[in-house]
Backbone as numpy.savetxt, mean C-alpha at the origin, in Angstrom:
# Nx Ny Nz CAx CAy CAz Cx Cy Cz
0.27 -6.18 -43.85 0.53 -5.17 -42.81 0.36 -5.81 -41.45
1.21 -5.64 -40.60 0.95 -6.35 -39.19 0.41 -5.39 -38.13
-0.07 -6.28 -37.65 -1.27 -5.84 -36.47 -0.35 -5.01 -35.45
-0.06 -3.74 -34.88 0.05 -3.69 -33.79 0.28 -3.89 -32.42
1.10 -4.19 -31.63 0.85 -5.31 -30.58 0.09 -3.87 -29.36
-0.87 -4.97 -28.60 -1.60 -4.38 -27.76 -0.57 -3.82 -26.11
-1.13 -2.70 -25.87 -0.75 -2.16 -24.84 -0.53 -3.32 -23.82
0.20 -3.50 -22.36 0.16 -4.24 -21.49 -0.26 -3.44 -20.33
-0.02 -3.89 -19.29 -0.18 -3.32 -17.60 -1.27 -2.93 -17.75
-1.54 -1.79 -17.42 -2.48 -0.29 -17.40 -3.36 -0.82 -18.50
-2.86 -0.99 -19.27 -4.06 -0.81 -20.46 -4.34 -2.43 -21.04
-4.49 -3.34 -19.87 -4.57 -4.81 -20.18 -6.15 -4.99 -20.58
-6.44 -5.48 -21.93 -7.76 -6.05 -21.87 -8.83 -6.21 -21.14
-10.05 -5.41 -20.55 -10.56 -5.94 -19.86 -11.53 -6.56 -19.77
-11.32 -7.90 -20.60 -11.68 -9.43 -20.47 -10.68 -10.34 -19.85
-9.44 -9.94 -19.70 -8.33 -10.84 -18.89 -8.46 -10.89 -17.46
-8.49 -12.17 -16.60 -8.97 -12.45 -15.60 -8.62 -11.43 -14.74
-9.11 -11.13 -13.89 -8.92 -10.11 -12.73 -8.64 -8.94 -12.95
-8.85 -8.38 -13.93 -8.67 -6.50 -14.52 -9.59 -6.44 -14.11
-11.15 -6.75 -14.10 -12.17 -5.81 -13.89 -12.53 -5.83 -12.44
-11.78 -6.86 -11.68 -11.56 -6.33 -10.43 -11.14 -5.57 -10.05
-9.25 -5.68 -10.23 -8.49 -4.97 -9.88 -8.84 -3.18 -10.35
-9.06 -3.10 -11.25 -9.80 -1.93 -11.27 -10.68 -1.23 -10.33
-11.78 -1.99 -9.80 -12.80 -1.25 -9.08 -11.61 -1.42 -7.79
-11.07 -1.78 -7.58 -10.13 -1.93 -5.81 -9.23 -0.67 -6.14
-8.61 -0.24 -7.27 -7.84 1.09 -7.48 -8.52 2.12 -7.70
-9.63 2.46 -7.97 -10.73 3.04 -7.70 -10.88 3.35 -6.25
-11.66 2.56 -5.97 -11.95 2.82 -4.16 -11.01 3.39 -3.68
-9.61 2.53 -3.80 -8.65 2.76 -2.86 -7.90 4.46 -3.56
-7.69 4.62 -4.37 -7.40 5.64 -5.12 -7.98 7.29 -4.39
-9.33 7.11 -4.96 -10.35 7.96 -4.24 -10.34 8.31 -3.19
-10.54 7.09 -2.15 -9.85 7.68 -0.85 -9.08 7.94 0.03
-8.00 7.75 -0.16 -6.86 8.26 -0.46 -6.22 9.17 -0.86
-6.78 9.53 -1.83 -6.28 10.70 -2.55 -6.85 12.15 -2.01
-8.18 11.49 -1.45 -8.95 12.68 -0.78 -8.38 13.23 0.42
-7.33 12.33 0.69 -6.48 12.62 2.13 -5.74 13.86 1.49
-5.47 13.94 1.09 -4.20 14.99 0.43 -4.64 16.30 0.74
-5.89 16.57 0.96 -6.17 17.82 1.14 -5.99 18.23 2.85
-5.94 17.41 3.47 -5.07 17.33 4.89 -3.98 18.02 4.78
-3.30 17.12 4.24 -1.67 17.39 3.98 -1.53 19.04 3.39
-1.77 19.20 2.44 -1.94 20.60 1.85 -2.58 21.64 2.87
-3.28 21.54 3.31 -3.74 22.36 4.50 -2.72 22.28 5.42
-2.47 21.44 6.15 -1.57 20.85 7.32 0.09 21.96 6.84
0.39 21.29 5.91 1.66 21.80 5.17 2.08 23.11 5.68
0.71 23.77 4.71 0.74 25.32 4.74 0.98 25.84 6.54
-0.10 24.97 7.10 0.09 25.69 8.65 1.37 25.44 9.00
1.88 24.78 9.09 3.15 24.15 9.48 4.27 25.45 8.79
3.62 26.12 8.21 5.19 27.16 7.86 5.50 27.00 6.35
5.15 26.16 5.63 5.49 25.92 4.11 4.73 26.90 3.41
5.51 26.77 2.12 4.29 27.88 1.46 3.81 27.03 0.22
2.70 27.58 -0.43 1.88 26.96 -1.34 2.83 25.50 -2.26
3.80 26.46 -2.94 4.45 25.64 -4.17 5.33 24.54 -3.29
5.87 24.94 -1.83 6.74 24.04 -1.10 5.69 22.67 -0.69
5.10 22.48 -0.42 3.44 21.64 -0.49 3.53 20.71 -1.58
3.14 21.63 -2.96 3.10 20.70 -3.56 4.45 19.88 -4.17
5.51 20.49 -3.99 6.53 19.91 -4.41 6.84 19.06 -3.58
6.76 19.03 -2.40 6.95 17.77 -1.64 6.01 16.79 -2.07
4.83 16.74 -2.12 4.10 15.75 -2.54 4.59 15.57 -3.97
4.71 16.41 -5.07 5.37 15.48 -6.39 6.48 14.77 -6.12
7.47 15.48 -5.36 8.89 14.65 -5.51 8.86 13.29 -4.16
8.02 13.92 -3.06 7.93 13.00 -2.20 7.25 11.87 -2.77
5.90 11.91 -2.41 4.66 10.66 -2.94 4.96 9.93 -1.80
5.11 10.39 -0.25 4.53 9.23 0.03 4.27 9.68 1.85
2.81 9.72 1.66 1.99 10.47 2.65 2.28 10.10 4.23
2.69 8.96 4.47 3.13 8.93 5.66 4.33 10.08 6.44
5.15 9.36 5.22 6.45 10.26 5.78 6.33 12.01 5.27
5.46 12.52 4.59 5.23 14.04 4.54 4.32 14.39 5.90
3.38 13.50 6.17 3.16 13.99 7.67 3.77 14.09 8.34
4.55 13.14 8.69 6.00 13.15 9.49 6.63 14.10 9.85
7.34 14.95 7.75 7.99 16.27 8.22 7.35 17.03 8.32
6.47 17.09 8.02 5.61 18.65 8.28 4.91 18.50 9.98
5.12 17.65 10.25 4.32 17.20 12.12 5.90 17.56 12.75
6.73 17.46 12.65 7.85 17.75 13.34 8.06 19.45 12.52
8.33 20.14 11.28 8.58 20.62 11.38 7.71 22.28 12.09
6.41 21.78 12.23 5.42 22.37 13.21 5.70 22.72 14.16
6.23 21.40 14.60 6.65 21.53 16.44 7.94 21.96 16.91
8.98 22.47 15.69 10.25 22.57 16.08 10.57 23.47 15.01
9.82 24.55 13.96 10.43 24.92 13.13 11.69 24.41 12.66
12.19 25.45 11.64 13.06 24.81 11.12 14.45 24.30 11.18
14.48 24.72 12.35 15.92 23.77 13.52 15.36 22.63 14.01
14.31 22.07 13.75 13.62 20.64 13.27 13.89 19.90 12.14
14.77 21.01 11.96 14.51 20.14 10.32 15.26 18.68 10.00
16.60 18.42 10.78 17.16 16.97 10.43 16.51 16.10 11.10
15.85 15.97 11.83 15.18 15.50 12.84 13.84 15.28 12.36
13.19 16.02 10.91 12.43 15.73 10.58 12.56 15.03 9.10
13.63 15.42 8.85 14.38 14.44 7.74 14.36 13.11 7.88
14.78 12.44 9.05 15.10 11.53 9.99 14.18 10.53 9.95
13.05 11.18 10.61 11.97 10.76 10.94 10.95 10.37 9.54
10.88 11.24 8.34 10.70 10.86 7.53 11.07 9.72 6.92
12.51 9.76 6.57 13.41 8.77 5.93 13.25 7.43 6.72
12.98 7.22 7.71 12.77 6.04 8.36 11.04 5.68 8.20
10.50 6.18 8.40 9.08 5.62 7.68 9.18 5.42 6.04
9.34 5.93 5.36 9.45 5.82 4.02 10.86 4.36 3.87
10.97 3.54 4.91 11.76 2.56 4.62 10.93 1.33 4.17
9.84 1.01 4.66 8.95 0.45 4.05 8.59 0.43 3.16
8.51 1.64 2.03 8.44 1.14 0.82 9.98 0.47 -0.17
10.91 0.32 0.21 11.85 -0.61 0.13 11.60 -1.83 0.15
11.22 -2.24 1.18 10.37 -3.64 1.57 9.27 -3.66 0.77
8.50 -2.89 0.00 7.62 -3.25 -1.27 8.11 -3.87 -2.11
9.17 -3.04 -2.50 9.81 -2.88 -3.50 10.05 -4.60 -4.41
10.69 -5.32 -3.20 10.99 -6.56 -3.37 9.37 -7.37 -3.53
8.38 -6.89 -2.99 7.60 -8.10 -3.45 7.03 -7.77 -5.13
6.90 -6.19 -5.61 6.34 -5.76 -6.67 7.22 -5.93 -7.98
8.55 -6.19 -7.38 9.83 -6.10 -8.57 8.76 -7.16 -9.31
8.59 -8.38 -9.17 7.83 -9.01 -10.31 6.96 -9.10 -11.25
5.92 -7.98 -10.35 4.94 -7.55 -10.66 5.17 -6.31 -12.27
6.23 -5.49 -11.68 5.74 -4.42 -12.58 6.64 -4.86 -13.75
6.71 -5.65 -14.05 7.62 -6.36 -14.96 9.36 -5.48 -15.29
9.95 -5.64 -16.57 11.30 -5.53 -17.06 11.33 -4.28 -17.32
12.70 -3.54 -17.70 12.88 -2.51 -18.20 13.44 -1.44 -16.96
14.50 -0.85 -17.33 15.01 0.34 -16.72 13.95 1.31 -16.33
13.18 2.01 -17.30 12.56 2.99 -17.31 11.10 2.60 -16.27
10.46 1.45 -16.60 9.42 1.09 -15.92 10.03 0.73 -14.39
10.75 0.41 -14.24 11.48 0.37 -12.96 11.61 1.36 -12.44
12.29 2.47 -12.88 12.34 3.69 -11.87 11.07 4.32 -11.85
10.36 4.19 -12.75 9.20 5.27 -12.67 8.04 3.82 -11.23
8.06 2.74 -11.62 7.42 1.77 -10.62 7.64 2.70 -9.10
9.01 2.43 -9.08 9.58 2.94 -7.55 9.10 4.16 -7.44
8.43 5.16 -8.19 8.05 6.25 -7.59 6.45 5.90 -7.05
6.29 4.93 -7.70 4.53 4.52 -7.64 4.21 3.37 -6.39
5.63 3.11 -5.80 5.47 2.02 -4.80 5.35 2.58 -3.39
3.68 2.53 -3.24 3.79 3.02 -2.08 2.41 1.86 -1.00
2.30 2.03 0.05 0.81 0.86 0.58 -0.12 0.67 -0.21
-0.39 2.02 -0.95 -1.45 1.32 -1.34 -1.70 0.66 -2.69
-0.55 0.53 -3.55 -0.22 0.59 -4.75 0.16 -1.24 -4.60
0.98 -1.41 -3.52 1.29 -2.61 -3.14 0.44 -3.43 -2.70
-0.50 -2.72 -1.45 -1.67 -3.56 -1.18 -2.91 -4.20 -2.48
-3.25 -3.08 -3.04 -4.52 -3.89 -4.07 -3.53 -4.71 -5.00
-2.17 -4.49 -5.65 -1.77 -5.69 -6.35 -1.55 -6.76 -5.91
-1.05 -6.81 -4.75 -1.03 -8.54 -4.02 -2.14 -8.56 -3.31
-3.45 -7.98 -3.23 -4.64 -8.17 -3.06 -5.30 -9.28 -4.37
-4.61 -8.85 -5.61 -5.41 -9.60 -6.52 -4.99 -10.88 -7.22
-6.02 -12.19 -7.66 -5.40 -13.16 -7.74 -4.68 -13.78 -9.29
-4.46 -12.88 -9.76 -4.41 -13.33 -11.20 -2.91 -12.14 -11.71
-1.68 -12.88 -12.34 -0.85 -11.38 -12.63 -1.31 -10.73 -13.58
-2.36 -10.98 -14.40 -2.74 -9.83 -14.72 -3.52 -8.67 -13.91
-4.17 -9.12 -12.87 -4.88 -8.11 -12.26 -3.71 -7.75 -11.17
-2.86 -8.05 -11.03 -1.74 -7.37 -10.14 -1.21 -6.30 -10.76
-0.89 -6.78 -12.20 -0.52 -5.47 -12.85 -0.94 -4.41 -12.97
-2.53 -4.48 -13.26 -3.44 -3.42 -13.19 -3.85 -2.78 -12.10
-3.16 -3.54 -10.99 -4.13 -2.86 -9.93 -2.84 -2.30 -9.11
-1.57 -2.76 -10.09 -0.17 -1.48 -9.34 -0.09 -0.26 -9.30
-0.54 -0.41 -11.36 -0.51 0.67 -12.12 -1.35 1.87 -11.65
-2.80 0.69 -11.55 -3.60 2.14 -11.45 -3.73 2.60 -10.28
-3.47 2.06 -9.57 -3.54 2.51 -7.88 -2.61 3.36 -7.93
-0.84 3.40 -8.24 -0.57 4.52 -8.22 -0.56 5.23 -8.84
-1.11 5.43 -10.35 -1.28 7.06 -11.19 -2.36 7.48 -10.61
-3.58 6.65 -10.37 -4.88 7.41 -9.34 -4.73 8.05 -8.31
-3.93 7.71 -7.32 -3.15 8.33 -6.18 -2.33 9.29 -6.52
-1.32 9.34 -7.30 -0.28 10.61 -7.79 -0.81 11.27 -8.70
-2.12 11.25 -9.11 -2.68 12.81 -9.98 -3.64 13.49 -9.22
-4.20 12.23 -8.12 -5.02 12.83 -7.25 -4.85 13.44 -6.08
-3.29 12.76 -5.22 -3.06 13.46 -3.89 -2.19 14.76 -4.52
-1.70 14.62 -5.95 -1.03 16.31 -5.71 -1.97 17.07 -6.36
-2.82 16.80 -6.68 -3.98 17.71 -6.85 -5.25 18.38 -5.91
-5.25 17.61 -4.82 -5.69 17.60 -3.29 -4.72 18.18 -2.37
-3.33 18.11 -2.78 -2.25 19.18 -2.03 -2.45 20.25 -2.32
-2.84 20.72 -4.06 -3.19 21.95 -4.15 -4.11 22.45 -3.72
-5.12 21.74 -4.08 -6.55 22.50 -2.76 -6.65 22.77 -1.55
-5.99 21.76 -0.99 -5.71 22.00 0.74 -4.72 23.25 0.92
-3.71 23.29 0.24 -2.50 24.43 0.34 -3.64 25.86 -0.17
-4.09 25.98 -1.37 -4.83 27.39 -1.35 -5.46 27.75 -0.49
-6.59 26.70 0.18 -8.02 26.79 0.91 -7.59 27.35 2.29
-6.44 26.71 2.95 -5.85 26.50 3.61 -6.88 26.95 5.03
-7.00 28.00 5.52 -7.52 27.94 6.79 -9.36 28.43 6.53
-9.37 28.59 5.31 -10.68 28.31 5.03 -11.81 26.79 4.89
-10.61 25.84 5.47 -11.19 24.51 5.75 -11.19 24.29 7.36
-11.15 24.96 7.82 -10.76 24.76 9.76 -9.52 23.47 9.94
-10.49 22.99 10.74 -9.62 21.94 11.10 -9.94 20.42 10.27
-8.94 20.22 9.68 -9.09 19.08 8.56 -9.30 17.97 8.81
-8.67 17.91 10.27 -8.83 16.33 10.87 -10.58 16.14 11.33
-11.26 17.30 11.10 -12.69 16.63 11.36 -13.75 15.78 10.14
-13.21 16.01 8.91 -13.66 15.41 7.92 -13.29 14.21 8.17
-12.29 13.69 8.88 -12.16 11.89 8.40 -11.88 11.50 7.63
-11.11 12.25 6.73 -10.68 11.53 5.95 -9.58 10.06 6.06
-8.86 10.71 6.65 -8.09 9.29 6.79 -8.81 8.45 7.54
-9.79 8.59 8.16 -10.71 6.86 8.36 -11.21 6.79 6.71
-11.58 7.22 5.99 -11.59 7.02 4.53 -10.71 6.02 3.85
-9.18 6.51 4.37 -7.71 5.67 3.22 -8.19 3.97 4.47
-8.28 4.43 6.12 -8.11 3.33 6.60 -9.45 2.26 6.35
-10.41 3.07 5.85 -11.45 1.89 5.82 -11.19 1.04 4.26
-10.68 1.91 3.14 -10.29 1.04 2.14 -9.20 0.04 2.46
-8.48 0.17 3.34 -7.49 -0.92 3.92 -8.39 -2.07 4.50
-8.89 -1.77 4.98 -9.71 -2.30 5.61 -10.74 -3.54 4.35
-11.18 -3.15 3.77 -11.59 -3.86 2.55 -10.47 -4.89 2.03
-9.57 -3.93 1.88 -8.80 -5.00 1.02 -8.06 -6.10 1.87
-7.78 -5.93 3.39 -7.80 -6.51 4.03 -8.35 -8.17 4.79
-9.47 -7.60 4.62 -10.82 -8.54 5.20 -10.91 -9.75 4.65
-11.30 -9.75 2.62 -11.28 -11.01 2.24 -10.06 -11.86 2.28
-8.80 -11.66 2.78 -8.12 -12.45 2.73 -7.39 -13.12 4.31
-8.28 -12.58 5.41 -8.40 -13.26 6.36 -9.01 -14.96 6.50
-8.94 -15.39 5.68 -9.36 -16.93 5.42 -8.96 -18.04 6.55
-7.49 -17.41 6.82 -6.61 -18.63 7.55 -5.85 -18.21 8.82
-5.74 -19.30 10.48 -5.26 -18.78 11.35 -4.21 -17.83 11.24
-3.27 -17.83 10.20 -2.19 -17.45 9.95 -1.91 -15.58 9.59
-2.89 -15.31 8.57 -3.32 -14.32 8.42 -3.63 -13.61 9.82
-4.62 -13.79 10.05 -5.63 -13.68 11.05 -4.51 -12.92 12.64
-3.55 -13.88 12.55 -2.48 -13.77 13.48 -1.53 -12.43 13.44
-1.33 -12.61 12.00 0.00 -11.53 11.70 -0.99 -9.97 11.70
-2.76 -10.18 11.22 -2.94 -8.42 11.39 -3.24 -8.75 13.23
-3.54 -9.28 13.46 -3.68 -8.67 14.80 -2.62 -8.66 15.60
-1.64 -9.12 15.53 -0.27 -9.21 16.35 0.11 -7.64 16.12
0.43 -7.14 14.24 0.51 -6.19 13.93 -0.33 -4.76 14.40
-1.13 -5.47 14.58 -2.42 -3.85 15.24 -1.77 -4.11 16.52
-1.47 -5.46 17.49 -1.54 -4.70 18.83 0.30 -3.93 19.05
0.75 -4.22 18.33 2.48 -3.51 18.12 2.04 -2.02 17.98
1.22 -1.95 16.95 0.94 -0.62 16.60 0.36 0.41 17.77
-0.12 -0.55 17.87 -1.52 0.54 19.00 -0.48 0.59 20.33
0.75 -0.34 20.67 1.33 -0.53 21.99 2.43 0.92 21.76
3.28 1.30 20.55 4.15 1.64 20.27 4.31 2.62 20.12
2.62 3.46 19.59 2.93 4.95 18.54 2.65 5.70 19.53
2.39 5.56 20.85 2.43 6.50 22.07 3.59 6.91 22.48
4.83 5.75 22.55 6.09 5.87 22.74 7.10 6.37 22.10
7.22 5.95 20.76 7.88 5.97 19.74 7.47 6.91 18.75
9.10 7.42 18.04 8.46 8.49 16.86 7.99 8.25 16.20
7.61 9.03 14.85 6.71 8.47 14.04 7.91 7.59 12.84
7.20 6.66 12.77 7.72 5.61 10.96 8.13 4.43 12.41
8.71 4.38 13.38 8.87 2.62 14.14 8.18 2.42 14.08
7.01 3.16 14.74 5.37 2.34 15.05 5.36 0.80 13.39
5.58 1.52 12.20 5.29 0.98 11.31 6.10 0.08 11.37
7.32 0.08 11.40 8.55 -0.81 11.04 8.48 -2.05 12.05
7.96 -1.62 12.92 7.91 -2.99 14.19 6.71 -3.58 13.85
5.71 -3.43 13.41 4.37 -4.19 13.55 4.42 -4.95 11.98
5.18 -4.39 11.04 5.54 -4.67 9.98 6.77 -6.29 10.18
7.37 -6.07 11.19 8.57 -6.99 11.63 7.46 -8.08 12.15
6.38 -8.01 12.66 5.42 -9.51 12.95 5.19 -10.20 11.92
5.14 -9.44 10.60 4.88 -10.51 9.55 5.88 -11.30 9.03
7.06 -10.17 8.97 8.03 -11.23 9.16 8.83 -12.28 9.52
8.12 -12.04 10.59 8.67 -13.41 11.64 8.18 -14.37 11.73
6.56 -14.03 11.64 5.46 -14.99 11.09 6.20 -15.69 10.16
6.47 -15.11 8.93 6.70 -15.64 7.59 8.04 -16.59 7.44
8.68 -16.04 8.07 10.41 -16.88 8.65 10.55 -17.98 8.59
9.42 -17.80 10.36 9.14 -19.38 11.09 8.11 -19.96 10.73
7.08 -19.54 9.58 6.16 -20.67 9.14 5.14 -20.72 10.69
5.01 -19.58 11.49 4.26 -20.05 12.57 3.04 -20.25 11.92
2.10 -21.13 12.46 0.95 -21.94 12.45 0.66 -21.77 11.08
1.80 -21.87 10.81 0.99 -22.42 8.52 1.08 -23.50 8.52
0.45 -24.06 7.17 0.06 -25.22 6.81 1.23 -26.50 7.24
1.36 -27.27 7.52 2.58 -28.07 7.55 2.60 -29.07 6.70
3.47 -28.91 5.89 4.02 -29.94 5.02 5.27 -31.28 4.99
5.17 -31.99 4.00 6.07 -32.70 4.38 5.71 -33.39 2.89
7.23 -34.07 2.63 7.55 -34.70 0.99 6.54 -36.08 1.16
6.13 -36.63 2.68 4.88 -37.27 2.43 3.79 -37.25 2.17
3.62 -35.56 3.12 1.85 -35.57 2.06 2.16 -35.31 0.61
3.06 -34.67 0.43 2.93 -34.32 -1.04 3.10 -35.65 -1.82
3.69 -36.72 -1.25 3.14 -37.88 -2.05 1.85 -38.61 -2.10
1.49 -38.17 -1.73 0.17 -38.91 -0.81 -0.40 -37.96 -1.70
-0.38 -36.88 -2.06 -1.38 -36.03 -2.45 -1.25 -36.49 -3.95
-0.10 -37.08 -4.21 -0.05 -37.40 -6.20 -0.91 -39.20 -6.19
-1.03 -39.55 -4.78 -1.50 -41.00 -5.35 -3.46 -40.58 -5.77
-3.60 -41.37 -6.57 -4.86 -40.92 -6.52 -5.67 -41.97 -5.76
-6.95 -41.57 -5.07 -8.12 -41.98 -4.42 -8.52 -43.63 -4.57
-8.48 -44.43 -4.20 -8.65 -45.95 -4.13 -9.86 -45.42 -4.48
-10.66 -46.74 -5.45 -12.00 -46.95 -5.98 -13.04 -47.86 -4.72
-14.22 -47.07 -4.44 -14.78 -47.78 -3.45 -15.46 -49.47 -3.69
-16.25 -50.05 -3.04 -16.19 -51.26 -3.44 -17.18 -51.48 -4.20
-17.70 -50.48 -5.13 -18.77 -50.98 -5.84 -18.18 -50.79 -7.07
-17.42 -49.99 -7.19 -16.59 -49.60 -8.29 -15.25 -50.76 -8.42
-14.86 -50.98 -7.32 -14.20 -52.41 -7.63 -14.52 -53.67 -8.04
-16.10 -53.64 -7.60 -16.48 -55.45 -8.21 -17.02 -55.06 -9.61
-17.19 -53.97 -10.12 -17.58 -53.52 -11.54 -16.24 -53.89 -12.50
């Protein structure tokens, strides 16, 4: 009788290198995050939506930037706001496109895992997997970052949408310094090198210069465009050349005690 073959992704061994990381980082990040949702669900409702319209945007949407978006425009402009908040959505939610391409590897083959991936590709789903160093813990930390996030923010839409003005004002909990301080984590250890170091702060000062001016989703798309350019032109990365890399295959001359031996 033959053995079964074992689950992959999600349900990878956890003795295989970097699962029991990537785990606790989809965790954290999951949690808080997800706790944001009850913003949104509150927010929603004020904004003119009603309970079930809430959460259906968050199931079919999933992706919290751009639902602030429409529901922040359609606030301020009812619903002769509305392409305009379409708009504005659809252009922040372009970034996860640009995930898309670094995770295609990640979430491995198959039609079905593919489309259902793309519903799960969102910052933070992307961030802890190329946070982690091993593809197995990338896998795990795609997976679970986004089913932790999509059972938890539309379940936090529902609370916020019932509670609704029985929470006051939502923005005093903090939560989203919550989602931003887990960024923030996953962030940090991989500041190692000038290079890094360059592209978040170039990126924060775009951000912080822009979202006064500009609608909402450029702020993102421009500070997002520093890494790219970074990445293009190779500014202040390592510099190579087919000489060191020869130089790097010769091995180490023996010193002179090891030579008269």
């Amino acid at each position: 009788m033959s053995t079964p073959a074992a689950p992959d992704d999600a349900a990878a061994p956890a003795a295989a290198p970097g699962v029991a990381e990537a785990r606790r980082a989809s965790w954290a990040v999951g949690l808080a995050v997800a706790a944001y949702g009850v913003s949104f669900g509150a927010l929603a409702v004020a904004s003119g939506l009603d309970v079930w319209q809430a959460c259906v945007l968050s199931l079919v949407m999933f992706s919290g930037g751009s639902q602030f978006a429409l529901i922040g425009v359609l606030a301020s402009g009812g619903t002769a706001a509305g392409p305009a908040a379409i708009a504005g959505a659809a252009l922040l939610g372009l970034r996860n496109g640009l995930y898309a391409i670094r995770v295609s590897p990640i979430v491995g083959a198959g039609f079905g895992r593919r489309l259902l991936a793309g519903h799960l590709t969102i910052d933070e789903s992307t961030a802890v997997a190329t946070a982690q160093s091993t593809p197995e813990g990338q896998r795990v930390g795609f997976w679970w970052t986004g089913w932790i996030i999509f059972l938890g923010w539309n379940l936090t839409t529902l609370v916020g949408a019932l509670l609704g003005d029985l929470l006051g004002d939502v923005s005093a909990y903090g939560l989203d310094a919550a989602a931003a301080a887990a960024f923030l984590g996953l962030l940090w250890p991989r500041l190692r090198a000038l290079q890094p170091v360059v592209v978040a702060v170039g990126a924060a000062v775009v951000a912080a210069v822009t979202i006064p001016v500009l609608p909402a989703g450029r702020p993102v798309i421009l500070a997002a465009l520093v890494a790219v350019v970074v990445g293009v032109l190779d500014l202040l990365g390592r510099p190579s050349s087919a000489l060191d890399e020869h130089r790097a295959e010769i091995p180490p001359a023996p010193d002179a005690g090891e030579a008269d031996r």
